[in-house]
N, C-alpha and C positions, 0 to 999 in steps of 0.2 A: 792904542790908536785913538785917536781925538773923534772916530765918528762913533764910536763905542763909548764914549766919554759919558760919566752920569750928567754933566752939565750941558743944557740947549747951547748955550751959547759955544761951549766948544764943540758940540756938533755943528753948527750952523757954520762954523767956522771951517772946518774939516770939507764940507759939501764945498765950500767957496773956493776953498785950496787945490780942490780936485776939478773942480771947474775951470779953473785958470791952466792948472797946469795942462787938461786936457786941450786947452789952445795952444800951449808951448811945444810941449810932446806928447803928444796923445797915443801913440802907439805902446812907448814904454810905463805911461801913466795908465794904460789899460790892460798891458799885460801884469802888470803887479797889482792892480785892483781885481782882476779874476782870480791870479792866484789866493787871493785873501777870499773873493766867493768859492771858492774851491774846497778852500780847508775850515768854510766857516760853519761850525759846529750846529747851528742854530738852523739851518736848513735840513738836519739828520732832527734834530730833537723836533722839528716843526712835523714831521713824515712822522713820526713814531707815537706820535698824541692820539690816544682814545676817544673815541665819543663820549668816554664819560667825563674824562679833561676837560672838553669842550662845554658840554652840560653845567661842570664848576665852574670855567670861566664866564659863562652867562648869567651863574646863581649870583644875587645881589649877597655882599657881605652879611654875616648873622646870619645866615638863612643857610639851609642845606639844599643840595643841588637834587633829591629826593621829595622836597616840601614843595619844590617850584609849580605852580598852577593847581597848589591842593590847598596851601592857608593865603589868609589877606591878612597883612596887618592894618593895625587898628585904623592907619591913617587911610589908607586905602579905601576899608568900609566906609570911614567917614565918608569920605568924596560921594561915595554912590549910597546913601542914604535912603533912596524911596525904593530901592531893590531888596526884595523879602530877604532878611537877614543873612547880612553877609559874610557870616562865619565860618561856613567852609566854601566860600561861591569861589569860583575856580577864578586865577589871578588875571589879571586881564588891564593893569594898569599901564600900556601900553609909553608915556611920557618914562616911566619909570623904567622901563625895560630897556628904552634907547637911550638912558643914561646912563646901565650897565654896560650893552656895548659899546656906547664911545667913547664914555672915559669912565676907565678904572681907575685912574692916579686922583683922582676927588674923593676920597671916602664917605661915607655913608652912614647916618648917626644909626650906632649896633640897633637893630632890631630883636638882639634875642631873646628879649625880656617879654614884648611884646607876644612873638611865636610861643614862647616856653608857655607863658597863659594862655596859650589855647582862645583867644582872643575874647576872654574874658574884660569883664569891666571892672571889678570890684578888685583893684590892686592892692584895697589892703588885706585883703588873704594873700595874694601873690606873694606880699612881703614877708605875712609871716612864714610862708610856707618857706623863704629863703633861708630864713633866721633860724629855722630849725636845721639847716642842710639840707644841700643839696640830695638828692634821689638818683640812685644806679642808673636808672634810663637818661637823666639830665645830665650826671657824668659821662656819662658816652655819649649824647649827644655834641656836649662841649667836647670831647674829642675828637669829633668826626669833625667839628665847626671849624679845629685850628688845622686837622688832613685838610681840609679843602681849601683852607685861605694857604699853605704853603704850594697845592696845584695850583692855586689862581698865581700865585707869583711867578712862580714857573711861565706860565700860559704868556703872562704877561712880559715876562722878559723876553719870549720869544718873539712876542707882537711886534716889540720896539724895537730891539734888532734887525729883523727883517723889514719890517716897515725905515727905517732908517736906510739900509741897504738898495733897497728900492728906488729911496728918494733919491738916494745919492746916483744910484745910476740912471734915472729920469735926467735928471741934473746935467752928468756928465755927457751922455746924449745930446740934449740941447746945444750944449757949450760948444759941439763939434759937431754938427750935424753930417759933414763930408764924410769923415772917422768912421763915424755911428754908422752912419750907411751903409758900409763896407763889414761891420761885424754885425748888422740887423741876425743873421740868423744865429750866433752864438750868444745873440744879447736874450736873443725870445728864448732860447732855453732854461734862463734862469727865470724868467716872469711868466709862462705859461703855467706850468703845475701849482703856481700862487694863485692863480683865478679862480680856482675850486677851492683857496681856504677860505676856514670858516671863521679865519682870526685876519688875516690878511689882504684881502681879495679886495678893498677898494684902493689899497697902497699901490695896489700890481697893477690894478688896471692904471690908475694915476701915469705909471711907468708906461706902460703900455700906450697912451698915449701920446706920450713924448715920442715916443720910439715911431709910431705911426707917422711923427712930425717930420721924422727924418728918412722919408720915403721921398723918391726921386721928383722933382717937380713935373706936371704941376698937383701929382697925386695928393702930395702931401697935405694941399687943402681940402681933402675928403680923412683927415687923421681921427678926428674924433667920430665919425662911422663906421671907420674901420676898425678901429679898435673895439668899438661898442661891438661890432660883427664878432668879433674873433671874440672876444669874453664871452657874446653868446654860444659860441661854438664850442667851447673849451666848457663850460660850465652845463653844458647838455640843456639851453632853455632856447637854445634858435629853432623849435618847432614850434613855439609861439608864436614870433613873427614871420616864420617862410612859410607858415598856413596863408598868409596874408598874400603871397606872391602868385598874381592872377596865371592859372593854366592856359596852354594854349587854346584859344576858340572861345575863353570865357570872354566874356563883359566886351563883347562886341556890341559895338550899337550904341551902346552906354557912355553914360557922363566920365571920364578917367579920372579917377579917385589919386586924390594926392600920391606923390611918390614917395613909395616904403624907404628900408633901411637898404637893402639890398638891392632895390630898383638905384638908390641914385650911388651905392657903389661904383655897380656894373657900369652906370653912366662917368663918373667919373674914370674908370679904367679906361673905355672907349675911349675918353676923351684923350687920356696919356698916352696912349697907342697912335694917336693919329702921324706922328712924327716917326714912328716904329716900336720897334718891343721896347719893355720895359727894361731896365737893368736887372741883372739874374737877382740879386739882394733884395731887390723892391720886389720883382714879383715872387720870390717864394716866400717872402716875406706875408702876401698878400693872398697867396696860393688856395691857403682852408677856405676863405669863404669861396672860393670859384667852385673848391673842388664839391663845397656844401650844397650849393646849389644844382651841380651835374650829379649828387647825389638823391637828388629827389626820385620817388618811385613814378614819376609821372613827367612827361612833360613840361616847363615853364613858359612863361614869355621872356625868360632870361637866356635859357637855354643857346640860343641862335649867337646872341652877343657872347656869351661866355666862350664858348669852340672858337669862337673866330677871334677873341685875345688868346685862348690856349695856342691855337694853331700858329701861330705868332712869336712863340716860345719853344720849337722845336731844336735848336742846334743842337747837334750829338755833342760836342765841343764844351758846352757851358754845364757846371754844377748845380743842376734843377733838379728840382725833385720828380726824376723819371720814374722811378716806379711806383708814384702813388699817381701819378698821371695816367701812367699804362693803367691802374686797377681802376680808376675812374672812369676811363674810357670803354671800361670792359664794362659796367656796370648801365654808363649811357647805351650804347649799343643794345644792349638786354632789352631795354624800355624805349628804346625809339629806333626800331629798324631801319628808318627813313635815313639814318644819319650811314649807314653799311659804306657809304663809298668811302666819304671826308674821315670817317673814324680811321677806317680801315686805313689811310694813307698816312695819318698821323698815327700812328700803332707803328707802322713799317719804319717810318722817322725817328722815332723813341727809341725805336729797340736799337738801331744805330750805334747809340752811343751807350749802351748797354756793356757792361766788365764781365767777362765771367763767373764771377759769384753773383749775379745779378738774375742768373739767367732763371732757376729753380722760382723767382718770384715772380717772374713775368708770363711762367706757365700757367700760372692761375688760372688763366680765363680757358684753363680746359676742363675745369672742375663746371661749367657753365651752365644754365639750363636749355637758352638757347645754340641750334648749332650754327648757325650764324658768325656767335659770340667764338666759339671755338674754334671757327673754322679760322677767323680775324685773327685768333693768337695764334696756332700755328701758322698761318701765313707772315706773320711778322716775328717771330721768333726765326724764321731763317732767316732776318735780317740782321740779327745779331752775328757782329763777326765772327767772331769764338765758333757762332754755329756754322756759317757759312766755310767758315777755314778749318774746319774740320778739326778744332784745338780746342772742345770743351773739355773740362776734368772730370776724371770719376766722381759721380754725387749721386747718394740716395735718393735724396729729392727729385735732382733731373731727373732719372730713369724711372723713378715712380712715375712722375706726372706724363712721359712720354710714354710710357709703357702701356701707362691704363688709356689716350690716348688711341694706341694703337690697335687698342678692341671696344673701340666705343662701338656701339648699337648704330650707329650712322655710317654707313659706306666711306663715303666722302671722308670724313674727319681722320678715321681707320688708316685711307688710302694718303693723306697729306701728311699724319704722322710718322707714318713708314720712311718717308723720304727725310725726317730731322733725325727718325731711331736710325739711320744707316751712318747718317753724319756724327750720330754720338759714336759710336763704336765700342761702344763695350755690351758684354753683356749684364743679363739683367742682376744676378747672383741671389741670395737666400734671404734676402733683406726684405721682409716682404708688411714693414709694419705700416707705411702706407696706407696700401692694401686694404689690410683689414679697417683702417680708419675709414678708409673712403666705403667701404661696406656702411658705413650709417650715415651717411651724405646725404643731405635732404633732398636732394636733386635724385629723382630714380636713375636717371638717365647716366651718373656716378655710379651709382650702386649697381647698376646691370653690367657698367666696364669693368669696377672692380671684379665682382665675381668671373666674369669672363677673363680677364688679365692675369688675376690668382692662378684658376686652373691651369692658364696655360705656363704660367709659372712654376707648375707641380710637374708639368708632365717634363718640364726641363730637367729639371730636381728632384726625380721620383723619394730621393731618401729624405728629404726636406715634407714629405706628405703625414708622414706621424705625426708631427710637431705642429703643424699648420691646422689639422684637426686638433688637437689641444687646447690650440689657441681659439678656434673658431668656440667651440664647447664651451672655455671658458667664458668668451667672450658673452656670448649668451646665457651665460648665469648673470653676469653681470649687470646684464641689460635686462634683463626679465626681472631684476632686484628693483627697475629703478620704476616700473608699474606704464603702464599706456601714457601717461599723461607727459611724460617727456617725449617732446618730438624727435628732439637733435641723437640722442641714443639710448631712448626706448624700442619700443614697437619697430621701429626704421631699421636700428641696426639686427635685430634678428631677421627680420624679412630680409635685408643684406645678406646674413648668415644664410640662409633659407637659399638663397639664389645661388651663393658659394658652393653649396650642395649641390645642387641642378646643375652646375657647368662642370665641374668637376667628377662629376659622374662618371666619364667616360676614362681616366687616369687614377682612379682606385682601386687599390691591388685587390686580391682576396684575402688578404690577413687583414686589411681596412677594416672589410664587409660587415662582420660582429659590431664593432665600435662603433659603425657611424647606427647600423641599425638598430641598437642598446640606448643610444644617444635620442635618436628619432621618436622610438617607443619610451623611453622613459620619462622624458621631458617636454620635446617640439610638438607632439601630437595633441599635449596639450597643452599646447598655449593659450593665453585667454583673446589674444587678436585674434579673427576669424581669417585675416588677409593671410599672415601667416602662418596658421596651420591649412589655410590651404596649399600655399607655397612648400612648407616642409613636404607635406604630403604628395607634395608632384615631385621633391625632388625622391624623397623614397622610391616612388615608381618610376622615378628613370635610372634611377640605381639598379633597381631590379631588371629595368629592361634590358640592362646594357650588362649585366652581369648571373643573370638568374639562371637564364639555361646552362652555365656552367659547375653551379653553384647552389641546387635545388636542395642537397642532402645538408648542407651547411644554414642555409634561412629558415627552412621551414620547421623544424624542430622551436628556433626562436619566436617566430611566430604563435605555432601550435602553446608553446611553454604560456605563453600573455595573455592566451584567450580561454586555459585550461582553470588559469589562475583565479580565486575571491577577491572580490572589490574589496578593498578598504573606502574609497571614496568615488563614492558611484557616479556623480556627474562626470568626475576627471576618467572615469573606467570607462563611460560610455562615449567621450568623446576620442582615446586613446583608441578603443575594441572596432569604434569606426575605422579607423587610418588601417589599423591591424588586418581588418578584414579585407581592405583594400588591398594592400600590401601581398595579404597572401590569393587573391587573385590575379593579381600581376605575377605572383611567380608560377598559379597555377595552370597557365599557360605551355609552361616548357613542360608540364609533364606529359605522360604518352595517355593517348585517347581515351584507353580502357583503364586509364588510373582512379578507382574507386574516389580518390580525396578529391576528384573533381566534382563530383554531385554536391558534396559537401560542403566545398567553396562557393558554386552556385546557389545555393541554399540560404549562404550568409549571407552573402550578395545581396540577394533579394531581399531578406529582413533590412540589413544597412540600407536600402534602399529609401526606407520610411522615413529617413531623418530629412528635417526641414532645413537641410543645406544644401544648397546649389552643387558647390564647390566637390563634395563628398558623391552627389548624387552621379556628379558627370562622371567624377572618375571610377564607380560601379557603372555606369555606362561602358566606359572604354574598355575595363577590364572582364565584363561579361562578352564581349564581341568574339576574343579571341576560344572563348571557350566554349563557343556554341557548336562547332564540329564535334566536339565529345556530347552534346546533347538534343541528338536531333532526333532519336527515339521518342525524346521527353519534349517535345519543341512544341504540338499542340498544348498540351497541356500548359506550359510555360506561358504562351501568347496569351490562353485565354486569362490564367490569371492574371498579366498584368492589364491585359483589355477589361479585366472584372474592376481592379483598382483604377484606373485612370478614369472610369466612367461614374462607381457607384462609391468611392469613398468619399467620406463625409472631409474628411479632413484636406486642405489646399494644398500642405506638403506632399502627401502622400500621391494626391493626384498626379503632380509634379513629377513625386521618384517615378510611379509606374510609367510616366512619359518617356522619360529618359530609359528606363531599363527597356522597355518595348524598342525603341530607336537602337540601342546597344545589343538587343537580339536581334534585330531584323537584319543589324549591318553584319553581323556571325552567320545568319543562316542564308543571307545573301538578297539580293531584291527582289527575285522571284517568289520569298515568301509571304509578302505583299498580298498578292492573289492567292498563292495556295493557302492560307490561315485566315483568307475573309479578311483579313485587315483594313484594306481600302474600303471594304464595303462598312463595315462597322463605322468607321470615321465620317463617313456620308452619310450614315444612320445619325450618329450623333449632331455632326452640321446642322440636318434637319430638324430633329426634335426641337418644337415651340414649348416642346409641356416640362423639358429640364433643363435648366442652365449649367448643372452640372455635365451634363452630357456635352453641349454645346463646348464650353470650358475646355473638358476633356480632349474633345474632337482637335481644339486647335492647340491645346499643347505637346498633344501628339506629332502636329501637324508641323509645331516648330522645332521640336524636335528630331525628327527626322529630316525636315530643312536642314538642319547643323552636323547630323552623325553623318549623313547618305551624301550631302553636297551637291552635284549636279546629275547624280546619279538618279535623283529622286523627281529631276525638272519636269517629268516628260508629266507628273503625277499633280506636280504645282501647276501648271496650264489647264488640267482635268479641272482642281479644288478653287481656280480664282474667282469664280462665280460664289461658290459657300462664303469665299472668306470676305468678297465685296460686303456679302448679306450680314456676315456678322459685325462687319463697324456700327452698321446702327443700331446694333442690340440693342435690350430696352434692359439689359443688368448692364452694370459697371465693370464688372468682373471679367465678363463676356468680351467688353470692348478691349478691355486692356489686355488679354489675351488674345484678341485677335491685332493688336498693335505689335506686339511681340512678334507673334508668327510671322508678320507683314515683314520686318526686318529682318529675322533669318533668311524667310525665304530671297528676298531680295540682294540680301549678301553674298550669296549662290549662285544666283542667277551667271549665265554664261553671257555672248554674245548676242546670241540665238535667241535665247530666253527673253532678253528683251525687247528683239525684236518682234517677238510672240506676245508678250504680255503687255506691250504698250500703247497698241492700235486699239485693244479691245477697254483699257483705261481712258484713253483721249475721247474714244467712243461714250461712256458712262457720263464725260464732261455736258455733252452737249442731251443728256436725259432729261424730260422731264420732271420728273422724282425728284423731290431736294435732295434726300437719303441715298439716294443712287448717286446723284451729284458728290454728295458728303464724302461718300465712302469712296469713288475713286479718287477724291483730291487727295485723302489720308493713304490711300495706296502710293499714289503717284511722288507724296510727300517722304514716304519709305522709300524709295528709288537712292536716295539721298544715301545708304548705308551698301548702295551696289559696290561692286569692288571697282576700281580706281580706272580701270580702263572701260568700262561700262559708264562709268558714270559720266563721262567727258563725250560718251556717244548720247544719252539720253538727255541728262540737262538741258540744253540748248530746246530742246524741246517743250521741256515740262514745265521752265519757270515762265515763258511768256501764254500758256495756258492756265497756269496759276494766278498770274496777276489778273487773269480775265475773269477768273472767278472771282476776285476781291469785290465786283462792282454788283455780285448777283444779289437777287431780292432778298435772298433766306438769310438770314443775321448766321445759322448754324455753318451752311457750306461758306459765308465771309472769313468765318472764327476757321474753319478747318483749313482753308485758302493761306489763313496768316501762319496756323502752324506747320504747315507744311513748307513756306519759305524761310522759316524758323528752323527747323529742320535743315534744308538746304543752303542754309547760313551757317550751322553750326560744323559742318564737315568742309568749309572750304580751307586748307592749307597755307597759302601766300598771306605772309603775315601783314603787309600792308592793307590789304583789302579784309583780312578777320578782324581789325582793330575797326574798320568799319560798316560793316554788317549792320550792325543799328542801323545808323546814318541809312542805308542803302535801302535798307527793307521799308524806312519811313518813305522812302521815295518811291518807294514801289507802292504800297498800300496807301498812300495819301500825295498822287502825283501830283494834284494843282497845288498843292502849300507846300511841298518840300526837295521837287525835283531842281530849283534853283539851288538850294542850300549842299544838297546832295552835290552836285557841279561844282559849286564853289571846296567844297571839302575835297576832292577829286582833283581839283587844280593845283592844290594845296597840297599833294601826296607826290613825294619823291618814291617812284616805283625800282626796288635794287634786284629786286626777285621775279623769275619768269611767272606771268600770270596764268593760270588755269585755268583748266575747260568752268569748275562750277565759277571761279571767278568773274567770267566772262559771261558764264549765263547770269548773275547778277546784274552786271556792269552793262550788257546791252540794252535790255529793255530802259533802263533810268537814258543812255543817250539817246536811244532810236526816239523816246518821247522829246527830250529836249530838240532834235531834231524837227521835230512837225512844231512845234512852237514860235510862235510870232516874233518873239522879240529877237531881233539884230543884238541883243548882248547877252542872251541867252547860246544861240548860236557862233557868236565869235568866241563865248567857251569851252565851248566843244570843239571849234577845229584847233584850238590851243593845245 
């Protein structure tokens, strides 16, 4: 073929012939010009080139591609002369480098004479040393000299090939622009994966440009933007300039800085839009930078324009690139709630014209974090016909993604799935590898459906349950190879694992029981995550709970065998002898009252108790509760030891355990033993005491703790204690305060109806003290209110924030600081995700009302509300209007009735 020709001029001739003819016939002149890019071999040899290929085709000839930035030759050092000797100065002749890449067909006077002396001066040694023959290591070198001048030719015929190919279809593009138009999207499949070579890549764009030219009027005079755009795109460097692209709310006020690469795109799109949508060719042609920009994690100011040309481009009818649209739009949604209506209507559109093999990728956005996002794909997933006509095909895929779906952790999402899994109609079957993928899902809110979806998969399948433990097992050697530091399936996917266990719990036979508890104790108890050996270790104990009393003569032997046994490796034994102990308290529950092995289990109990883990501590909490009817003989004695620990140990752990174990007996022998064992009275001892902080300490981890074991059981005791625990916010230890900050939020998590109606009058009371410290301490109380459970809190707030704001202006700089954290606080627990995104904003408005309650309104005008808003929302959001209300300005006010 003449454009393959070694001679310019019969290429130049070939590109002309192909020009012409593409005005004559261009259909048939371009279907036999693909078929020749189809079968042409140099696009396979181009894909199969090594970095080291690449390396030689950079090395200047003579030289090894090994030497490169380690010797200079002679001429080189010349040039930089007042540079301390530049004999091994690393290569940096930069004129010299860009005349290896742009032309190789120039040769280059051999340099090897030069390298071989080691950039010596005195040539005539070099010479003799010739004259006696060459040297073993010089023969290899000139061996390796002539391997890499036969890659460089190589490299290089590929160059010109493809870059000729290129030309010529830039070329024929032009020649026909109508033509061109109409195959823009088979034309960019040949010129995109060239923008990332490392021999070709200004040839492609060159092309890429032409082809830009042949975008529908009047776009086309934005070609050399757009094309620059999509090379950045393809080549992974457009986070350079889309850093540049102002977010929304920035650079108000300000001078407007010239217009970027992507600012006058978007303007040019607009502009071709005004007469209506683009041609389906132009715009997916044009498609990556929109979709580049709706990809950002944040907001744009491009944002607004881009939806409104996407939404523009919905006909089900037309070949657009739907489903990378649908995954865009799942993606915007995540990051700007505001947008829930217009997305959500454009998602129902898209799916429209949705095939059924389409459908499994439009599930996507159920993998989501937000449920928003999920709720928006199943609701537009029943807009797929296939779905709605009740004519999807059996698919792995579908059924996974609707299945897991169908027990997500959210009500709602559960109950919208339901109604596509009845439309699908098949069932779910044994295929469950999904599943386990979606167990290491970065998203928890995956991870918690898989494990729920799985189990309920097992109990369909009970014979399908061996095999699913296998895999799980496996699965987790696997992951635990690959160490914490892997997010995507390390640490995540055993915690997945972990959870798998926990749901499944209730659909394991007894011939399971051995396996998974061999599995647990062998491996998961000690894992090096702390997240997930706590997790294994709850699911072991709902294992047990749900299986033990049946089942006691069968575990406990395995148990007894692990704890009977010599360390080999004592850290992994003490953290395994923990779970174990645990483990065998959980089952020593089902035995009968007067079973000797229960003193014993209590016993360990209480030793595991010392370890400085939360996690470990609570569940010897829970597990001693049940076993305190077998020990009520022993129950003083019991109390006072752990009142000896929580008060006079030295160590913060340990204090801790005995907290929890104290709360864990009290809830066993019931609440009357409160009074009967002195308990209250001791902890009122300790409140008091000025002369130990340990005591003090003690008194209130007790005090949170029984908050948490006892619930509201314990209210009548928190009304009694609210006076000690006012006293302890201003301790003058650190320890003290942050232990009574703790307590503050149990107890207030607890709290009933009731309770706060008890405990609130006597806080709003402490506001108006004179004490600062009295002040202090009920703001940080009032600020804990924040953690009341959800239907309390919607009674209280409305109360407590415009009490707070009134503290912000009092004289004590300290109750100011506690005033802001406690709206801090009560910013951090509001729900509706419009108003959590602006919580700053809000809180500025509250604590600094003359300089920010304009700006606050303005940002508020500015918010598309799609979600019902909430009691704490509201208590934010009043006080910023009620002030702009008493404010003078007429345009302050006509914002607010807006």
């Amino acid at each position: 073929m003449g454009l393959m020709s070694a001679s310019p001029f019969e290429q130049q001739a070939a590109i002309y012939s192909l020009t012409t003819l593409m005005s004559i016939t261009p259909k048939d002149t371009y279907v036999e010009f693909e078929k020749h890019l189809r079968n042409l071999p140099d696009f396979y040899l181009h894909d199969s080139l090594s970095e080291n290929d690449i390396q030689v085709f950079r090395t200047p000839e003579g030289m090894l591609s090994t030497e490169l930035g380690v010797y200079v030759a002679e001429a080189v050092s010349a040039k930089n002369t007042k540079q301390a000797k530049g004999r091994f100065r690393v290569y940096e002749d930069q004129d010299d480098m860009d005349q290896v890449n742009s032309n190789h067909s120039t040769k280059r006077e051999p340099a090897s004479r030069e390298v071989a002396g080691m950039g010596k001066k005195d040539t005539g040694k070099s010479t003799k040393k010739i004259d006696k023959g060459k040297t073993a290591k010089e023969e290899a070198r000139d061996l390796l000299l002539k391997e890499e001048a036969s890659i460089r030719e190589k490299v290089l015929e590929i160059q010109k090939n493809l870059s000729l190919i290129l030309m010529a279809l830039g070329e024929m593009a032009i020649a026909n622009p109508v033509f061109a138009h109409s195959q823009l999207p088979s034309l960019v499949k040949y010129v995109d994966p060239l923008l990332r070579s490392p021999i070709v890549s200004d040839a492609a764009y060159e092309a890429l440009v032409k082809l830009s030219r042949c975008t529908a009027m009047p776009l086309c005079n934005w070609a050399l933007d757009i094309a620059t755009a999509l090379r950045l795109i393809v080549s992974e460097e457009v986070r350079i300039h889309f850093d540049l692209i102002a977010l929304v709310g920035e650079g108000e006020g300000k001078e407007k800085p010239l217009l970027g690469l992507f600012e006058r795109i978007v303007n040019g799109l607009t502009a071709s839009c005004k007469s209506g949508p683009l041609p389906v060719d132009s715009f997916t042609f044009v498609f990556p930078i929109m979709e580049r920009i709706l990809l950002s994690s944040r907001k744009t100011g491009l944002h607004d324009g881009v939806l409104q040309i996407l939404y523009m481009h919905m006909d089900p009818l037309l070949p657009i690139p739907r489903l990378r649209m649908i995954s865009v739009l799942y993606h915007v949604l995540g990051v700007v709630p505001a947008y829930q209506a217009s997305v959500g209507s454009a998602l129902n559109e898209l799916c429209l014209g949705l095939r059924p093999d389409e459908v499994a990728a439009a599930l996507y956005g159920v993998y989501a974090k937000d449920v928003h996002v999920r709720m928006a794909c199943l609701n537009a997933v029943k807009c797929i016909p296939a779905v709605s006509s009740r004519s999807l095909p059996q698919n792995v895929e579908i059924s996974t993604s609707i299945w897991l779906a169908l027990h997500d952790p959210e009500k709602s999402v559960a109950e919208a799935a339901e109604d596509i899994w009845d439309r699908y109609g098949y069932d779910f079957g044994t295929d469950y590898s999904g599943l386990f993928k979606a167990l290491s899902h970065i998203n928890q809110n995956v991870r918690l459906a898989a494990a729920e979806a799985l189990a309920a998969a097992l109990d369909e399948h009970p014979d399908s349950i061996q095999e699913s433990l296998s895999t799980l097992f496996s699965l987790y050697v696997r992951d635990a190879g690959l160490g914490e530091d892997s997010i995507d399936s390390g640490w995540l996917g055993r915690q997945g694992i972990a959870l798998a266990l926990h749901s499944a719990a209730d659909v394991l036979r007894t011939k399971d029981l051995p396996v998974v508890m061999t599995f647990l104790i062998s491996r998961a108890l000690a894992d090096p995550n702390a997240d997930v050996r706590g997790r294994m270790l709850n699911a072991g104990i709902m294992i047990i709970d749900k299986h033990g009393k049946d089942n006691v003569s069968l575990l406990f032997p395995i148990f007894e065998n692990y704890l009977n046994k010599k360390a080999s490796d004592e850290e992994k034994y003490d953290l395994v002898r923990e779970g174990v102990v645990i483990f065998t308290g959980a089952l020593a529950k089902h035995l009968e009252k007067d079973d000797p092995k229960v003193h014993a289990v209590v016993e360990k109990l209480l030793d595991v108790l010392n370890t400085p883990s939360e996690a470990v501590q609570r569940a010897v909490s829970s597990c001693l509760s049940p076993l305190m009817q077998s020990m009520q003989d022993d129950a003083p004695a019991l109390v006072s030891g752990l009142l000896d620990q929580l008060m006079k140990s030295d160590k913060y752990g340990e204090r801790r355990g005995g907290a929890f174990g104290l709360a864990g007996v009290v809830k066993g022998l019931g609440l009357s033993s409160l009074k009967k064992y002195g308990i209250v009275a001791v902890l009122r001892e300790g409140f008091a005491d000025r002369n130990s902080a340990k005591h003090r300490e003690g008194s209130l981890l007790a005090f949170e703790c029984l908050c948490e074991m006892l619930g509201r059981l314990f209210e009548p005791y928190v009304i009694q204690m609210l006076p000690l625990l006012l006293v302890s916010f201003s301790d003058q230890v650190v320890a003290v305060r942050e232990a009574a900050d703790s307590a503050a939020r149990a107890m207030m998590s607890q709290l009933s109806a009731q309770g706060v109606k008890l405990v609130l009058p006597s806080l709003l009371k402490g506001l108006e003290d004179k004490a600062w410290r009295t002040k202090q301490s009920s703001v940080q109380l009032l600020g804990a209110m924040a953690y009341c459970a959800p239907q309390q809190l919607s009674q209280c707030l409305p109360k407590i924030v415009p009490k707070l704001t009134e503290v912000l202006t009092d004289t004590h700089p300290k109750v100011q600081s506690a005033g802001q954290t406690a709206l801090q606080q009560v910013g951090s627990v509001i729900k509706n995700p419009e108003i959590a995104s602006l919580v700053p904003t809000l809180l500025m408005g509250l604590t600094d009302p003359n300089d920010h309650t304009r700006y606050s309104l303005d940002i508020l005008l500015h918010t598309t509300f799609v979600n019902s808003v909430d009691a704490p929302s509201l208590a934010l959001l009043v006080p910023i209007v009620h002030r702009g209300l008493r404010e003078r300005s007429a345009e302050t006010k006509r914002k607010l009735h807006k």
